[in-house]
VMD Tcl script that draws the C-alpha trace (Angstrom):
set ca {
  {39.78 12.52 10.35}
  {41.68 13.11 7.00}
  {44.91 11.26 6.29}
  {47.18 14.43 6.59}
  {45.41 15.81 10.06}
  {45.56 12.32 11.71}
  {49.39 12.31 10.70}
  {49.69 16.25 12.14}
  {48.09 14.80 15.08}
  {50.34 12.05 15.93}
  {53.46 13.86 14.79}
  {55.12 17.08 15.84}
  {57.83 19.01 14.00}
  {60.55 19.94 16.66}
  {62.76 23.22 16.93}
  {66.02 22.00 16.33}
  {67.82 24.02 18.76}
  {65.89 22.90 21.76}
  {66.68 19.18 21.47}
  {70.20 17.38 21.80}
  {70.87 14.18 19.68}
  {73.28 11.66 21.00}
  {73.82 8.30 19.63}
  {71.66 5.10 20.10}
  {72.08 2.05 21.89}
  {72.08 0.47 17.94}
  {74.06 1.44 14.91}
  {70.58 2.80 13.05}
  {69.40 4.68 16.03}
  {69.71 8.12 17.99}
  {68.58 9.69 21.07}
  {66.52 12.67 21.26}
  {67.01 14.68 24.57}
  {64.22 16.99 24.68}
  {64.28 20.33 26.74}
  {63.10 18.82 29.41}
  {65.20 16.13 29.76}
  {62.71 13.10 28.51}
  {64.95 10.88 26.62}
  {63.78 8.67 23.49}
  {65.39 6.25 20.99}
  {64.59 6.47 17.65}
  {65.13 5.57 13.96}
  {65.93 8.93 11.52}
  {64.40 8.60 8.53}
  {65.08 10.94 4.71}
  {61.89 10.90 3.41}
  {63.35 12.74 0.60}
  {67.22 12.00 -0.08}
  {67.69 14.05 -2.65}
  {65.61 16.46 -3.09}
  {65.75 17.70 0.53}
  {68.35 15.85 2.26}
  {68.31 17.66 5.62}
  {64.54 16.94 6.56}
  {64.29 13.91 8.84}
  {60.92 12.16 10.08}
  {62.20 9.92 13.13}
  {60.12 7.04 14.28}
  {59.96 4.26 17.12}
  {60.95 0.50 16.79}
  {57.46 -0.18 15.23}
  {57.88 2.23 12.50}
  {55.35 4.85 13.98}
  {56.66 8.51 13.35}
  {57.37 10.26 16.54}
  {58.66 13.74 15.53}
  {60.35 15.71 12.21}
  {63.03 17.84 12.03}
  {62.85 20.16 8.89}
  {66.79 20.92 8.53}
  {69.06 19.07 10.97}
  {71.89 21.55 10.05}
  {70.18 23.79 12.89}
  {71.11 21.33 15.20}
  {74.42 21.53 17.27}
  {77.49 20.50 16.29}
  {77.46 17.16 18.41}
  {73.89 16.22 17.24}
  {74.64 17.32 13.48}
  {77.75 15.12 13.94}
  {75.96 11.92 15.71}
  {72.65 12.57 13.44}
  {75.67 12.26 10.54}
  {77.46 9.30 11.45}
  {74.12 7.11 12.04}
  {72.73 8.67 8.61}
  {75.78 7.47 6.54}
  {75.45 4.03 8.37}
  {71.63 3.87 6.46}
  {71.81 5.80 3.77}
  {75.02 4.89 1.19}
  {75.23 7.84 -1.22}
  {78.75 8.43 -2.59}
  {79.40 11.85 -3.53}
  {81.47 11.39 -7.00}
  {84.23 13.57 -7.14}
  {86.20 12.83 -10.79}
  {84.88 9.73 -13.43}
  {87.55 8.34 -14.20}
  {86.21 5.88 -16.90}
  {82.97 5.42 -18.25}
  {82.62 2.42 -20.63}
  {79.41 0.40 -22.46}
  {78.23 -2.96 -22.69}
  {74.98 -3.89 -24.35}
  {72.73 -1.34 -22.70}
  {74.54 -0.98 -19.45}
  {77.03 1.19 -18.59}
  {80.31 0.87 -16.22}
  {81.56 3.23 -14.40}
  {84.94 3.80 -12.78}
  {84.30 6.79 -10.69}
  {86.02 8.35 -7.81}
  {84.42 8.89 -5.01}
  {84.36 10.68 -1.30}
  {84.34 7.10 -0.12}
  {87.51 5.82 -2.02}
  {87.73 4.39 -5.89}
  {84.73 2.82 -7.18}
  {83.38 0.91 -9.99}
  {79.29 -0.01 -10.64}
  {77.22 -0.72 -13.68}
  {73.97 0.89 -14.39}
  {71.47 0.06 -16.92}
  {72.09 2.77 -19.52}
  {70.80 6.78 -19.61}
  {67.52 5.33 -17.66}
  {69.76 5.32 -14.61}
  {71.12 8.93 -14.76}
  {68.59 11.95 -13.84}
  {69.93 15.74 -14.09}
  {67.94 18.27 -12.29}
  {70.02 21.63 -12.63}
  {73.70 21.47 -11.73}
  {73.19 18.14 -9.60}
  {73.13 14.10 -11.25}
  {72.08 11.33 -9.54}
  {73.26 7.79 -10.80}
  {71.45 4.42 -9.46}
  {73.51 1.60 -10.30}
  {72.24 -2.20 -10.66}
  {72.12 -2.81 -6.85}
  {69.84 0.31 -6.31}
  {72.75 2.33 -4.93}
  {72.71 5.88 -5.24}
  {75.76 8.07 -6.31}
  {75.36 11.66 -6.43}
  {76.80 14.36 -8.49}
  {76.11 17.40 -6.48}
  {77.53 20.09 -8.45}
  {78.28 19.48 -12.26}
  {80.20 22.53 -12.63}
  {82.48 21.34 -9.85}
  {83.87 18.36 -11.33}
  {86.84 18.39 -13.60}
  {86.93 18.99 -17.42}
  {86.88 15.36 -18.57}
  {84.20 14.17 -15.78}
  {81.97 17.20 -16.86}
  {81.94 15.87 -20.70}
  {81.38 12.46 -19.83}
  {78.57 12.92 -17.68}
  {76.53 15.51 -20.01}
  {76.92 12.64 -22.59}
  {74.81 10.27 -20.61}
  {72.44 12.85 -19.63}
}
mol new
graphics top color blue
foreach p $ca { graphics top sphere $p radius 0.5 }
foreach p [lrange $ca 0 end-1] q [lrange $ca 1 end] { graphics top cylinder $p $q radius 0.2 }
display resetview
């Protein structure tokens, strides 16, 4: 059986509307309550962070995927909100609001940048770090964190002019 049919097989996508998600027994898990009242823990997954942030693949302890979810935002508002909290507890990507400062050293950059998690300051290794696709920039620092710049347009004057000069 092909790769993609053997994953089909052993995976489902679910209607978001007919499931309930309430929070796991661990920090990085949920609990699907399906329609007919089966209950399962699992692990959500962004199989694509930025580029489509809203479709999750969930799996079991063992890393097998159980079910997908193509746009959790059609969930309701308790499961969007619990599906929310345990996301932001796995996935740290700080939406930058304002740079404050952007200074060089050697090839790296350093960046004073505020954030919608508070004031903070990273390094990155020079324009290498910074992709642009559209309106929306995405900065990985040293560490492999990811900030995001969701709407260039958004941000004020100075930000705007500092950030088209690295990209």
């Amino acid at each position: 059986m092909p790769l993609l049919e053997d994953f089909l097989s052993k995976t489902w996508i679910v209607d978001p509307s007919k499931i309930r998600i309430l929070k796991g027994e661990k920090p990085s898990t949920v609990k699907i309550v399906g329609s007919n009242g089966e209950i399962l823990e699992v692990i959500p997954k962004k199989p694509f962070p930025i580029s489509n942030p809203y479709f999750l693949i969930f799996t079991d302890f063992h890393g097998n995927e159980v079910c997908i979810i193509e746009d959790y935002r059609k969930t309701d508002d308790e499961s969007r909100k619990n599906l929310e909290e345990t996301l932001g507890k796995l996935y740290f990507m700080p939406r930058i609001r304002s740079v404050r400062k952007l200074e060089t050293s050697g090839d790296e950059f350093i960046w004073h940048v505020e954030t919608d998690r508070g004031l903070k300051e990273f390094r990155t290794r020079g324009r290498r770090s910074v992709s642009r696709s559209g309106e929306k920039i995405v900065i990985i620092d040293t560490n492999d964190n990811v900030y995001i710049v969701e709407d260039i347009s958004r941000v004020d004057e100075r930000s705007r002019v500092l950030l088209e000069a690295v990209t």
